[in-house]
N, C-alpha and C positions, 0 to 999 in steps of 0.2 A: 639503863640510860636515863638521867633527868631530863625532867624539861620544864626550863627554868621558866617558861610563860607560863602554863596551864598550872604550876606549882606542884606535877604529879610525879609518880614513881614507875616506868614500865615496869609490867612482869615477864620484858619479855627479856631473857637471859641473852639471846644470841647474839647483843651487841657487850656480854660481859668484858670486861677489860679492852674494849676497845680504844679506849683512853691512853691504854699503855704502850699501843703499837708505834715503832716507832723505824720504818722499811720505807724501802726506796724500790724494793720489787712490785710489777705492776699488776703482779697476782692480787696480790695482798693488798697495794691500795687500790686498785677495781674491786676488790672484795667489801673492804672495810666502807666505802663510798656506798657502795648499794646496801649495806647492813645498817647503815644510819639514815639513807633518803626512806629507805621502807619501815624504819620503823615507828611513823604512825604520828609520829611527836612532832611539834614545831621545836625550828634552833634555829641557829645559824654554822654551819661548817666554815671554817677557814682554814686553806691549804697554805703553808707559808714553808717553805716556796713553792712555788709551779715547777722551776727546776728543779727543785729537791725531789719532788714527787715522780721527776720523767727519771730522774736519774739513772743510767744503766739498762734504759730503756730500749728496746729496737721502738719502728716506726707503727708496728701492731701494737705495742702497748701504749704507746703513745695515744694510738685511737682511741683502744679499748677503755682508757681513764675520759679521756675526754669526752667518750659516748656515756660512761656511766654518773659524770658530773652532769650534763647535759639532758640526760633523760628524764621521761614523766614529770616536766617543768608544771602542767597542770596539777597534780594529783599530792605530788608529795611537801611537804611542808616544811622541808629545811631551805633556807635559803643557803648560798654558794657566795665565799671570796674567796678569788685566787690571787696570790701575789705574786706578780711578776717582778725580778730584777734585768730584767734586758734581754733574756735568753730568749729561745725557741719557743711561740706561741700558737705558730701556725694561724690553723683560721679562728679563731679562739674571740678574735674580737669582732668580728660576724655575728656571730651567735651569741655572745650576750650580753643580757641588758644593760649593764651600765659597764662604763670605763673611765676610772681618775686617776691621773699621774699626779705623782707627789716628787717634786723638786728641790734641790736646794742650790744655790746661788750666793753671790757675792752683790752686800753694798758700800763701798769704802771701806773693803778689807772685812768686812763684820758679814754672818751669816745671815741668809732670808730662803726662807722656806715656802712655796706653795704649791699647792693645790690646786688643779685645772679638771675641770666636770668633759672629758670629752666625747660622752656618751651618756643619753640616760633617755632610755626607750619609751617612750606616751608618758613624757612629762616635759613642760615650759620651766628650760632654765633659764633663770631671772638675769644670775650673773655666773658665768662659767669657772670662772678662776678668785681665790682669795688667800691670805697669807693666814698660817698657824704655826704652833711655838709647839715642841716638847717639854715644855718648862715643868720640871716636877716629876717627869715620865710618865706624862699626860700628852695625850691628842687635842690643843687646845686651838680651835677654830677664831681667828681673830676675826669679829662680824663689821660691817661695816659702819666707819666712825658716822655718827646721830647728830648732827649740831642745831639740834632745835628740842624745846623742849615739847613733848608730846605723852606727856602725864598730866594725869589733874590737879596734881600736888598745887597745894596755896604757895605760891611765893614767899619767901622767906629770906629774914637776913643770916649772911653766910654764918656757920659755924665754925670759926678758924680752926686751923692745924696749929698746937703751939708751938713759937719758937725755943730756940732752945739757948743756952748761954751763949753762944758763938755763933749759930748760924741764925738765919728767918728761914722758916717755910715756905714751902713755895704753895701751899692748902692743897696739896693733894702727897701724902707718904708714899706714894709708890717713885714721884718725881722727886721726892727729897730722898730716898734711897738710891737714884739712878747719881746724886749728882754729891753722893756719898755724904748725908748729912743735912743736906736743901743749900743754901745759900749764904755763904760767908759773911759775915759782917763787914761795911766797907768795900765789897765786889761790886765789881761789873761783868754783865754775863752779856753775849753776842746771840742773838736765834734767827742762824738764816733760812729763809721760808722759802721754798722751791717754790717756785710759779704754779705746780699741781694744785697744791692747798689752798682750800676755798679761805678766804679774806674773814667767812665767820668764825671755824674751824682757829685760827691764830687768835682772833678776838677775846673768844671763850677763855683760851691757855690763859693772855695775857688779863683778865679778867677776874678768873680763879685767883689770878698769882696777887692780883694789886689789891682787889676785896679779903685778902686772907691778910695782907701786910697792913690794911685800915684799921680792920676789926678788931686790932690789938694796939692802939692806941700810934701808930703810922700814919703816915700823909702820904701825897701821891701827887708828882706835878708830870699829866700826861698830854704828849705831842702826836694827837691821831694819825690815824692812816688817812692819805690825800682822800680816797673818798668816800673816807667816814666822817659826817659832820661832831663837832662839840656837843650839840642837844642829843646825837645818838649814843652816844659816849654817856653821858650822861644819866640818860633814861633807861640803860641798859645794868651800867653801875648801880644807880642809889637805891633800885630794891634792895641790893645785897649787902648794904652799905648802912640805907636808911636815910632820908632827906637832909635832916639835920645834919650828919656828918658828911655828907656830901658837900653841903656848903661849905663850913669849917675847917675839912681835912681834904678839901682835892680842889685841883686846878687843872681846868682843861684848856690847852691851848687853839685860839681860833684866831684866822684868817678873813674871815669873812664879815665886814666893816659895819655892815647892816644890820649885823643879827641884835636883839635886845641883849643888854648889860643881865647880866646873872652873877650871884654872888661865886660859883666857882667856875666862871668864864674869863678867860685872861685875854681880852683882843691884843692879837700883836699886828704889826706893820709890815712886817715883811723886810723893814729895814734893820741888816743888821745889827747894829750899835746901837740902835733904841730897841728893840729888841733883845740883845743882851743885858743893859739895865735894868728893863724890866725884869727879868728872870733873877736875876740876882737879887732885886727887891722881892717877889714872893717868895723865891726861897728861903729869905731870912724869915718872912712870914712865917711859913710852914713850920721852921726848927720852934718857934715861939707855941706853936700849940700840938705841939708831937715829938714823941720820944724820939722820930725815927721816918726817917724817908724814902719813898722810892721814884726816881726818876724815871719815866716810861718813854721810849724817843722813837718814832720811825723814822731810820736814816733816808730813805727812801722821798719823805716830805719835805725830811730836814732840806735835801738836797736839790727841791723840785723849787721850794722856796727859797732859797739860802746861796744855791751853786754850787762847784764842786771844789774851791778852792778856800771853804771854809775854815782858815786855819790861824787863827786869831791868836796872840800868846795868851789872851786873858784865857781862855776857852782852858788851854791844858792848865792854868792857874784853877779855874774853879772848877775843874775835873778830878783836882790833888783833892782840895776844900771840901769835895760831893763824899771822896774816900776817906777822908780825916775823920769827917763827922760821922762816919758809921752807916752813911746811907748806901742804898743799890742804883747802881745805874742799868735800866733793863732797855736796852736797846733792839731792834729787830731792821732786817731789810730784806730786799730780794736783788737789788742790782749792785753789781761790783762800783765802787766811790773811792776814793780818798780818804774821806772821813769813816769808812768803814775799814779799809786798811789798816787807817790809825790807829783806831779804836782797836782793834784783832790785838795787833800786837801787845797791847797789858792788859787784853779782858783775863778775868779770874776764869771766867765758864766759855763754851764755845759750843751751841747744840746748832744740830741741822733737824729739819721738820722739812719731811717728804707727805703726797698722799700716793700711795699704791693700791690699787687694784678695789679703791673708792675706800683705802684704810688709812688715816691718818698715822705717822711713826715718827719718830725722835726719836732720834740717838745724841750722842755726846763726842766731839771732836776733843775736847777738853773740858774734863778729863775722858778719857776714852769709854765708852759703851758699846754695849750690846744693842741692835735694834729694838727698839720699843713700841708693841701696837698702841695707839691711844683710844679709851671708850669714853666719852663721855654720858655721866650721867644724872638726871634732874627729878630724879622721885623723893627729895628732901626738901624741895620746893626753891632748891638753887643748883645750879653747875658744881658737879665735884666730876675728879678725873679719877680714871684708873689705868697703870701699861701692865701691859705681857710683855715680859722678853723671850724676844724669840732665841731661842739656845736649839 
């Protein structure tokens, strides 16, 4: 028998071919159990199944395996999993230490998998339940999504994802693979945010996606979240950006009449039609000193400022003009609107972004996906992303 910790060789023969056994008599696996807990060595045994193992059992062997997995817990050095699929356990979960069910479920038709800790003897668990993927035919634990950076990394301006002849990056491959290629030239993509998802958690996405689309010579005219200010926007952007092109290449929409003039701060009114004008005047800005643009819009604001019966002919006139020109229109909400309807119906993309079990995930309505963990991470000295699908 090896033992794959200590790196050694037993001499002791009596577990020879033990390896090969492969019975459902309780002789034989009470035999082979006690021939591996005594022989000396650290492992780990795993029985897969528990039912496999009773199979054809009476109720005395049933014991008799159960006494000899169960015995000299002090002394002997292999540890014990049993896996159970739903059968006969008896008191099995009394006695010992730990107990997690592994689940699989349904989100919008698409699979989700978790893991619930329902047992784990003189030890504090933190969080009892979380979601992991087979992807690969790997056991792959999705931890829970980070959205703050807590490395020492020096901040830095982002390294783009390149685009490619047809589509833009969205600066993270794993999401330009989910969305079969990144981002269309010319699209509008929809991302509605479950009320779960922390407000920063969306930021970062939308973030990643807009500093990837600058860095290569893009602009960005962005309509924050109601309560995120312009200067936060801002000061969160131009590290990854860099000051200079923050002024030049981006425009942040504000509401708030007081605040000081800055060169990429667009005060608006709040009144429609002067409002519109404006917009159309920077946008023509914008094409003048960039190849290429992204419009970033929280319907959510749009509609808190604007109303719900936003529905102006110019509006689908320069939403054609947004798509002619090759730009993206990146919208996001959380409340059902009108203008969100609207929109739905000829978005190019369509994701939803849940948080579960304190894990961020997107998937893809349009085109269709698979659930996707999100991890974000900042050892580069800026926000990049990474998913697992769970399969």
């Amino acid at each position: 028998m090896h033992d794959s910790f200590s790196k050694s060789i037993s001499n002791d023969n009596s577990t020879e071919g033990s390896d090969r056994i492969r019975v459902s008599d309780a002789d034989d696996v009470f035999n082979k159990i006690l021939t591996i807990k005594r022989s000396k060595l650290r492992g780990l045994m795993v029985i897969d199944s528990w039912e496999g193992a009773l199979r054809n059992t009476s109720e005395d062997g049933h014991r008799m395996i159960e006494s000899a997995i169960l015995s000299d817990p002090d002394d002997n050095r292999v540890g014990v999993v049993l896996v159970s699929e739903g059968g006969r356990i008896g008191d099995l979960p009394n006695l010992v230490d730990g107990i997690v069910t592994l689940s699989s479920s349904e989100l919008d038709g698409r699979r989700l998998r978790t893991i619930v800790v329902n047992k784990l003897r003189g030890l504090r668990v933190k969080s009892d339940r979380a979601l992991f993927s087979l992807d690969k035919g790997k056991f792959n634990l999705l931890a829970d999504t980070k959205l703050e950076n807590q490395t020492l990394a020096k901040p830095s301006i982002l390294s783009p994802v390149p685009h490619t002849e047809t589509s833009f990056s969205t600066g993270s491959r794993d999401l330009d693979a989910m969305l079969k290629g990144g981002i269309r030239r010319g699209a509008s993509i929809f991302v509605d945010v479950n009320t779960t998802v922390p407000t920063m958690g969306v930021r970062l996405l939308l973030r990643i996606i807009i500093a990837n689309f600058i860095n290569q010579g893009g602009s960005s005219f962005i309509v924050p979240f109601s309560t995120v200010s312009s200067d936060n926007v801002a000061e969160s952007l131009g590290p990854l950006v860099g000051v200079d092109t923050l002024n030049k290449k981006v425009r942040i929409a504000e509401y708030n009449q007081d605040l000081p003039r800055k060169k990429w701060r667009i005060q608006l009114t709040g009144k429609v039609l002067d409002d519109f004008a404006l917009f159309g005047n920077i946008w023509r800005e914008l094409e003048t000193v960039s190849s290429s643009t992204i419009l970033a819009l929280d319907f959510d604001k749009i509609v808190q400022v604007y109303g719900d019966d936003l529905m102006l002919p110019g509006l689908a006139n320069m939403a054609a003009s947004i798509r002619d020109a090759g730009a993206v229109t990146l919208a996001i909400g959380s409340e059902l609107n009108k203008i969100r309807e609207a929109f739905l119906r000829t978005a190019d993309y369509y994701l939803k972004v849940e948080s579960i079990n304190d894990t961020m995930v997107i998937y893809g309505v349009k085109p269709f996906t698979n659930v996707n963990g999100i991890e974000f991470a900042f050892d580069l000295g800026y926000p990049s992303l990474k998913l697992t699908e769970i399969v």
